[in-house]
C-alpha positions in Angstrom: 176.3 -164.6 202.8 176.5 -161.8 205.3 179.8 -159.9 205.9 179.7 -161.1 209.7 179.7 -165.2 208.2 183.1 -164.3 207.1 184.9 -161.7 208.6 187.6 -163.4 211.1 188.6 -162.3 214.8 191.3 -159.0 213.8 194.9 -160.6 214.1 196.6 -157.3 213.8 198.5 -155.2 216.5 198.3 -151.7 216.6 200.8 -149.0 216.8 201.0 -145.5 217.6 203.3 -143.3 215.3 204.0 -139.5 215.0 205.3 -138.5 211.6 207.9 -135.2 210.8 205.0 -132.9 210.4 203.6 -133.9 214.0 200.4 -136.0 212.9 199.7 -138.9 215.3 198.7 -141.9 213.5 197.9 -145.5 215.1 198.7 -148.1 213.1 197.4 -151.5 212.6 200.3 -154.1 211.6 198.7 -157.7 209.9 201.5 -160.3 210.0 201.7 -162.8 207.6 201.5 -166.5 209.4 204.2 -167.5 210.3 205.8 -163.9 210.9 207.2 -161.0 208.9 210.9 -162.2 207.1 213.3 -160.0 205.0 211.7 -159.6 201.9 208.0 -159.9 202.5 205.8 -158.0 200.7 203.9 -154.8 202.2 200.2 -153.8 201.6 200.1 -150.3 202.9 195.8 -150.4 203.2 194.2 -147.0 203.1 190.2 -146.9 204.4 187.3 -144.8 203.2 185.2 -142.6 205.2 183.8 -145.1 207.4 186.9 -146.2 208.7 188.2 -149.5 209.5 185.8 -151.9 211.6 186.5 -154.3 214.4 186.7 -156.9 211.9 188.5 -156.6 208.7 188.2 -160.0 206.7 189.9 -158.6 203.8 193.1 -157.4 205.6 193.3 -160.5 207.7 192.9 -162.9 204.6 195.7 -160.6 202.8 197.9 -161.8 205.8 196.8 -165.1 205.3 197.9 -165.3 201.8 201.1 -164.3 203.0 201.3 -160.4 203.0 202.3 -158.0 205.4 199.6 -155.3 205.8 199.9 -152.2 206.8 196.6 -150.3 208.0 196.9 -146.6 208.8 194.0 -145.0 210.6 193.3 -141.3 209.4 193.3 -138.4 212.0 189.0 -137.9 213.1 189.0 -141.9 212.9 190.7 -142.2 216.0 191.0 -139.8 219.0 194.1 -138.4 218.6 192.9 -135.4 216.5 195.3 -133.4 214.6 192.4 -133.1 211.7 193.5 -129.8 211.4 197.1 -130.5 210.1 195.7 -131.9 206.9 194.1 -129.7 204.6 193.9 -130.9 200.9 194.4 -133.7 198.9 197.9 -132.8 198.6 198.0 -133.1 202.6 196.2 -136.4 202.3 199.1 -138.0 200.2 201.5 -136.9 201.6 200.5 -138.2 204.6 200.4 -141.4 203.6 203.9 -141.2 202.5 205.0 -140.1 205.9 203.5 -142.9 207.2 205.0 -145.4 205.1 208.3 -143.6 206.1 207.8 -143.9 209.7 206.8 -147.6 209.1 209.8 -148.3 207.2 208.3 -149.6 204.3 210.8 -147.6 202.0 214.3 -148.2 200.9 215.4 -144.6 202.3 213.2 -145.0 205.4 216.1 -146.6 206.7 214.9 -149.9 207.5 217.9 -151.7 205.8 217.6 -154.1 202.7 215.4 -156.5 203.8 212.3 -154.4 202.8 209.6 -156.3 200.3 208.4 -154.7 197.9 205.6 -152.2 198.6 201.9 -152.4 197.4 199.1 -149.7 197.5 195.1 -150.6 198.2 192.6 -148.0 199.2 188.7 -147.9 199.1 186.7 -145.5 198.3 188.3 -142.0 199.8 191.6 -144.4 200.7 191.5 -145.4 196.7 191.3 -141.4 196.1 193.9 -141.1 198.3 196.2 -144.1 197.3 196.1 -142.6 193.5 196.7 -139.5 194.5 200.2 -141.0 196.5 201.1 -143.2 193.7 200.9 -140.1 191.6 203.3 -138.3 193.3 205.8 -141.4 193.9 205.5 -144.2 191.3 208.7 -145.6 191.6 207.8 -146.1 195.3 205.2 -148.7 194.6 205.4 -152.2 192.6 201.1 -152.5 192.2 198.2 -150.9 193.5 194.7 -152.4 193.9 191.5 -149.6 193.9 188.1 -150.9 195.6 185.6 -148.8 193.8 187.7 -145.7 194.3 186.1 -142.0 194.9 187.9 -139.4 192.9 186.5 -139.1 189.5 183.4 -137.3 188.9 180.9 -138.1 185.4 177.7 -135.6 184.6 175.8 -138.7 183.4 176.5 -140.7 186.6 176.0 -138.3 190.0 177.7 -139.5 193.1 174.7 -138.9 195.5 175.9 -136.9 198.4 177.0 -139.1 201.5 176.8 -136.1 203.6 173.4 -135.4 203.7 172.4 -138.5 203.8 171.0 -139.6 207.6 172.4 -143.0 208.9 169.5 -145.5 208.1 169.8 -144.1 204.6 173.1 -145.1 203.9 173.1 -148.4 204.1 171.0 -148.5 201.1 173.2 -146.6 199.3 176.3 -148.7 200.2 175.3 -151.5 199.9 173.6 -154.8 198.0 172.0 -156.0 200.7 170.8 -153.2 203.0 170.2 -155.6 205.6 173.7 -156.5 205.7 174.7 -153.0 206.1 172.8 -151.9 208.7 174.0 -154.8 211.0 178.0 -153.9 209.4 177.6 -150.1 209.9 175.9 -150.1 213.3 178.5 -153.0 214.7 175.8 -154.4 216.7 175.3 -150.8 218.7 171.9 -150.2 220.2 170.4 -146.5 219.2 167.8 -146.4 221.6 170.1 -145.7 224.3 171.4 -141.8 224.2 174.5 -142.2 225.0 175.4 -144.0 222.3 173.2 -142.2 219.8 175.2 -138.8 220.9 178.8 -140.7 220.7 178.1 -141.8 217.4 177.0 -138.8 216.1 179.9 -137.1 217.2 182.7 -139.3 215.9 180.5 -139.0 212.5 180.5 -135.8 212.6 184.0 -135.5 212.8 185.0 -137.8 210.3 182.8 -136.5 207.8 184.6 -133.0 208.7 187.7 -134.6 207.7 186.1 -136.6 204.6 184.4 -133.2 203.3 187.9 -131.9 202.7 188.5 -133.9 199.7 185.1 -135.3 199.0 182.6 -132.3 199.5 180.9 -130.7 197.6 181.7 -133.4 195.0 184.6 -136.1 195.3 186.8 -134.7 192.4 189.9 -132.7 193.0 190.9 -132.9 189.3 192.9 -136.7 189.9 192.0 -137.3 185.8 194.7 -134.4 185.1 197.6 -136.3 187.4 196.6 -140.1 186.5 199.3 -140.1 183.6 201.9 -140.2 186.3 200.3 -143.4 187.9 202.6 -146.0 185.4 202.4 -148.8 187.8 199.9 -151.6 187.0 196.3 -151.1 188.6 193.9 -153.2 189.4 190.0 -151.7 189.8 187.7 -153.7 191.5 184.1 -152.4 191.3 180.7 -153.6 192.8 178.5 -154.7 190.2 175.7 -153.4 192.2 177.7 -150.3 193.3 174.7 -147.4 194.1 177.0 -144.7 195.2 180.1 -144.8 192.8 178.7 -146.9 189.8 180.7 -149.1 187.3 180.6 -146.7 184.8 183.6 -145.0 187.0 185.5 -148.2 186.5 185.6 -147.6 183.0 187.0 -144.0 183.2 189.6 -145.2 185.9 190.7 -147.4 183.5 190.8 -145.1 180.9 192.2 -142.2 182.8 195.3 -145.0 184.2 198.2 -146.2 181.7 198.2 -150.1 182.9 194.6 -150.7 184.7 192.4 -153.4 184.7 188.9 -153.9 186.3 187.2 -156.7 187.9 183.4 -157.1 189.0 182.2 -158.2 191.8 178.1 -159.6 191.4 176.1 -159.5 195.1 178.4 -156.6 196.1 177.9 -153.0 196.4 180.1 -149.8 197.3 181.2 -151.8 200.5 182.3 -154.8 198.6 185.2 -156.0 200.9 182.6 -156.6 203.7 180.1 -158.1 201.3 181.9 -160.1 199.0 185.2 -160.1 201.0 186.5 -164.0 199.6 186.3 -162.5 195.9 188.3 -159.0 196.7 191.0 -161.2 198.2 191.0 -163.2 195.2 191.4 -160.7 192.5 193.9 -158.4 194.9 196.5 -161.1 195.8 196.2 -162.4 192.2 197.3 -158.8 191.1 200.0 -158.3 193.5 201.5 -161.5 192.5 201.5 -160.8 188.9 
């Protein structure tokens, strides 16, 4: 099954919001059916370092089930800029916590008392970077759900390095079925036309800027050290056939994390919620629900 057989029409509305340290940030918002109410639960939704696509079928099935989802885009992912107000992990983080405070996803954000409880997901750099925020902030989130997370690094398993890597190699890299990925990763665009070989190099080039701040030269800015702090209950879900971050990261995640368990995905690899997008749904919103 190909990631375009299941991925919906988006159903989300985008925002733009400036935080307090001046970063402009749009925002897609996923309403649950029916509407947002008092006391819905929030997915706050962090992407890796190819961003988020046209079509999310993950996001728009975790609305479906009944959550609210909350999909930052990272500054180089959108053409606002202000890549250079973001430095380090540490930046990263707190970032997203800005965010959710603008959002109004927190009890102090002053949003009143009808706020749900708050959830973290993140794949790949946005699992790095969702760790990292639950870290700093535990109390601030009831679960969080990690799709094959960057972060970690193992001598015995090398991450292969994304950044030298030239577009028709990736796809084997990322994913399963590289046929699937080249149609996912290329979104239909035609490369013998120029122009938009040259846009798309450009925008890649700036998001891998961005990326390279916490992933290059290796993705590993010492998260192992902090994961103590992370006491809220984790759910790892991992790609069996994962070629860039392989399972064997799972099981050091889940040693590394106080409450963490893992679930494998067959037929799926590094890009699972575009290839195996039914099963991620399945195993996230069983988590969140406890």
């Amino acid at each position: 099954m190909s990631a375009t057989d299941t991925a919906p029409a988006p159903t989300f509305e985008e925002v733009l919001i400036t935080t307090r340290r001046s970063v402009t940030a749009p925002v897609r918002v996923y309403e649950p059916a029916g509407g947002a109410s008092a006391g819905t639960a929030t997915v706050l939704a962090l992407h890796g370092a190819g961003g988020w696509l046209p079509g999310e079928p993950v996001l728009d099935s975790l609305a479906a089930a009944g959550l609210r989802v909350v999909a930052p885009v990272w500054p180089a992912w959108s053409e606002h800029g202000d890549e250079d107000r973001l430095s380090d992990m540490q930046d990263f983080a707190l970032h997203g916590w800005d965010v959710a405070t603008e959002m109004g996803l927190l009890p102090h954000s002053g949003a009143g008392s009808g706020i749900g409880e708050l959830h973290l997901m993140g794949h790949s750099m946005g699992g790095m970077i969702a760790a990292e925020m639950a870290a700093l902030a535990p109390q601030s989130v009831g679960r969080m759900a990690l799709l094959c997370p960057a972060g970690m690094w193992l001598g015995d398993h090398p991450i292969p390095d994304i950044f030298a890597m030239l577009p028709y190699q990736l796809a084997e890299v990322l994913f399963a079925d590289p046929n699937v990925g080249e149609e996912v990763l290329t979104g239909g665009a035609d490369f013998s036309d120029n122009a938009t070989l040259t846009r798309f190099m450009v925008a890649r080039a700036r998001q891998q800027g961005m990326a390279g701040k916490i992933l290059f030269p290796i993705p590993n800015r010492r998260f192992s050290e902090r994961a103590y702090r992370v006491t809220v209950p984790t759910l790892l879900v991992w790609g069996r056939q994962d070629r860039l971050i392989p399972p064997a990261y799972a099981d050091a995640w889940q040693a590394a994390l106080p409450d963490a368990t893992v679930e494998l995905v067959d037929g799926a690899g590094h890009m699972l919620p575009y290839e195996q997008p039914a099963a991620v749904v399945a195993a996230v919103t069983a988590h969140l629900a406890g």
